[in-house]
One Martini backbone bead per residue (centre of mass of N, CA, C, O) as a GRO file, in nm:
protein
  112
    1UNK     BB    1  -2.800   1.974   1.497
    2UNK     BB    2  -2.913   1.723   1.640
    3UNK     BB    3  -2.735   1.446   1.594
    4UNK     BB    4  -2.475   1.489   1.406
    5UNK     BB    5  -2.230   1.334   1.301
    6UNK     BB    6  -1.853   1.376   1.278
    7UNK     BB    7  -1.672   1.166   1.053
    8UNK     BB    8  -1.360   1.085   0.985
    9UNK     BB    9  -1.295   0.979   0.694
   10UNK     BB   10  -1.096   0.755   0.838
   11UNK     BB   11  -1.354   0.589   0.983
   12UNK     BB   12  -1.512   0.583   0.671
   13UNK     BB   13  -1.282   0.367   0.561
   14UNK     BB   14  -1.277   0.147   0.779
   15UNK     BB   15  -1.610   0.089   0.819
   16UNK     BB   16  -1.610  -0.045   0.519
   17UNK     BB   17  -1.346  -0.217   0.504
   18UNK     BB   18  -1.470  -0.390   0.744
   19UNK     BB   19  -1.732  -0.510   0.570
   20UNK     BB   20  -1.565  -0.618   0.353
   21UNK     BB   21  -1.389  -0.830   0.560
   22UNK     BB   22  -1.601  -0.970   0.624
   23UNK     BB   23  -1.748  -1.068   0.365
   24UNK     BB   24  -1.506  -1.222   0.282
   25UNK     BB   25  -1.483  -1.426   0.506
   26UNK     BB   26  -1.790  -1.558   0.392
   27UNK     BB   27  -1.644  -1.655   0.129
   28UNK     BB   28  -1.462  -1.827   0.263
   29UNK     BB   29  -1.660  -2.013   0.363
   30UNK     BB   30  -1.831  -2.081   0.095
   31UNK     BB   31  -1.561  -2.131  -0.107
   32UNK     BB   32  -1.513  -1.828  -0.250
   33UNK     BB   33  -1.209  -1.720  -0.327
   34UNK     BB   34  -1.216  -1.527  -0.573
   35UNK     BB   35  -1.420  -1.320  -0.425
   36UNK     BB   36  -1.263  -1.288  -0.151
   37UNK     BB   37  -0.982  -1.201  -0.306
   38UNK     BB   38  -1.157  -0.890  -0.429
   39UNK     BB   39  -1.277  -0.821  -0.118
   40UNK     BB   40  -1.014  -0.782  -0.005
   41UNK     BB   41  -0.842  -0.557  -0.194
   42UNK     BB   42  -1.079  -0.352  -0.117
   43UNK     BB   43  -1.005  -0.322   0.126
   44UNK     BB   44  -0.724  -0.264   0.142
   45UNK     BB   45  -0.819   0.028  -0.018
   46UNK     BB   46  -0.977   0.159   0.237
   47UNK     BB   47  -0.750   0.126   0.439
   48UNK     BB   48  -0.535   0.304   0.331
   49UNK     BB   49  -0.683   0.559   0.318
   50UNK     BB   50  -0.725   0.550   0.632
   51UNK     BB   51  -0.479   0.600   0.696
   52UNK     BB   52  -0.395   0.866   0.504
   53UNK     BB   53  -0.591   1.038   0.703
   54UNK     BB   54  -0.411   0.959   1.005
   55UNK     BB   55  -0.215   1.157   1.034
   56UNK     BB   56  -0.101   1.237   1.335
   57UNK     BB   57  -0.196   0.917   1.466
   58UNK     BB   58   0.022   0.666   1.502
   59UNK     BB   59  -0.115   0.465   1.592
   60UNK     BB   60  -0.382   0.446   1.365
   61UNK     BB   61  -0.183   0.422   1.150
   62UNK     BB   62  -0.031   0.188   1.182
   63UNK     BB   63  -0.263  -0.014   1.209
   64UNK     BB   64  -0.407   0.034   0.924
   65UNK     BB   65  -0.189  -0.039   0.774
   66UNK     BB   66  -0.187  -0.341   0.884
   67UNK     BB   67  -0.451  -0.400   0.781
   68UNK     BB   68  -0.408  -0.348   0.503
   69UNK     BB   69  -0.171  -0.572   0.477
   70UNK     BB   70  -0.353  -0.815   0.530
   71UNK     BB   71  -0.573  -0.746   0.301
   72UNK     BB   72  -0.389  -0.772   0.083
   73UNK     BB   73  -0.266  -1.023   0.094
   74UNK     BB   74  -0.553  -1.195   0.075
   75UNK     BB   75  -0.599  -1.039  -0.214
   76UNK     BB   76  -0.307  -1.125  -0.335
   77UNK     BB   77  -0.136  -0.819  -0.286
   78UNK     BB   78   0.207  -0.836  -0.178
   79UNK     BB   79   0.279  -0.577  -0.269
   80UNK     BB   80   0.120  -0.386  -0.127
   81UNK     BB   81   0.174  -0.532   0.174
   82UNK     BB   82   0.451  -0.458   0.173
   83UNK     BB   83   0.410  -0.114   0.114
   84UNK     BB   84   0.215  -0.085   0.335
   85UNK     BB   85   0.415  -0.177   0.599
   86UNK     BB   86   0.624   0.007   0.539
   87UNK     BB   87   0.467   0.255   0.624
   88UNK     BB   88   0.413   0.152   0.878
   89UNK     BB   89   0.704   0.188   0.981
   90UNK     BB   90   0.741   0.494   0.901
   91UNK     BB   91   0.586   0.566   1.158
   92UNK     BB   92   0.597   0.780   1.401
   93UNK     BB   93   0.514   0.631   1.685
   94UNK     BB   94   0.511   0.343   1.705
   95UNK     BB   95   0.414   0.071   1.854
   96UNK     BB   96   0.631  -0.232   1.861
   97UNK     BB   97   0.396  -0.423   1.868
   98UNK     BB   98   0.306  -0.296   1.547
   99UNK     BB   99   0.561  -0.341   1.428
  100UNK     BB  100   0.598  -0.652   1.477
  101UNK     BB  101   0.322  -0.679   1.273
  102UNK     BB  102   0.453  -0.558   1.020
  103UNK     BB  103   0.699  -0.737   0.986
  104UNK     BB  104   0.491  -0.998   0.953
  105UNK     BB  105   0.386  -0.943   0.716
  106UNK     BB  106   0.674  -0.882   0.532
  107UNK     BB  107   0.740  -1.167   0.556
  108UNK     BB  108   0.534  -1.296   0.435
  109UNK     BB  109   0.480  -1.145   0.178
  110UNK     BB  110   0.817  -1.219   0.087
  111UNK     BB  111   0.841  -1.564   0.164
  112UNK     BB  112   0.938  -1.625   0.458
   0.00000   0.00000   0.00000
């Protein structure tokens, strides 16, 4: 079985997620917005998903948080990115420079 390598859900739904939002960034430079904000979307419920998969995992789920709710926001949607946040906040042992990162995104998308 060598050659074979298991990774982690979480890895997998980041690293699609990841291609999503390159894809999504190259569609708003050729000025495409509503294509770009339908594949921010798609990825910020990839990256998502990738947070909600590393459970137990303190950094990495909030980081992932943090990038879902920047990629909901970016989706155009707000609301889902107050509640990626909002998530994030609540992961236990999450580092403050992350929390700040996430109150960040929590303000933007509340429109303060």
């Amino acid at each position: 079985m060598s050659g074979l390598k298991f990774k982690h859900p979480a890895t997998k739904y980041h690293d699609l997620a990841m291609e999503f939002a390159d894809s999504a960034f190259m569609l708003r430079i050729m000025k495409l917005n509503d294509k770009a904000q339908a594949v921010s979307h798609y990825a910020s419920e990839l990256e998502a998903r990738a947070a909600y998969n590393s459970e137990g995992y303190a950094l990495t789920q909030s980081v992932l948080y943090r990038s879902a709710a920047w990629l909901a926001y970016g989706g155009g949607d707000s609301q889902k990115a107050i509640e990626l946040a909002q998530l994030g906040l609540e992961v236990k042992d999450a580092p403050e420079e992350i929390r700040e990162e996430l109150r960040e995104v929590l303000e933007v998308a509340e429109g303060g």
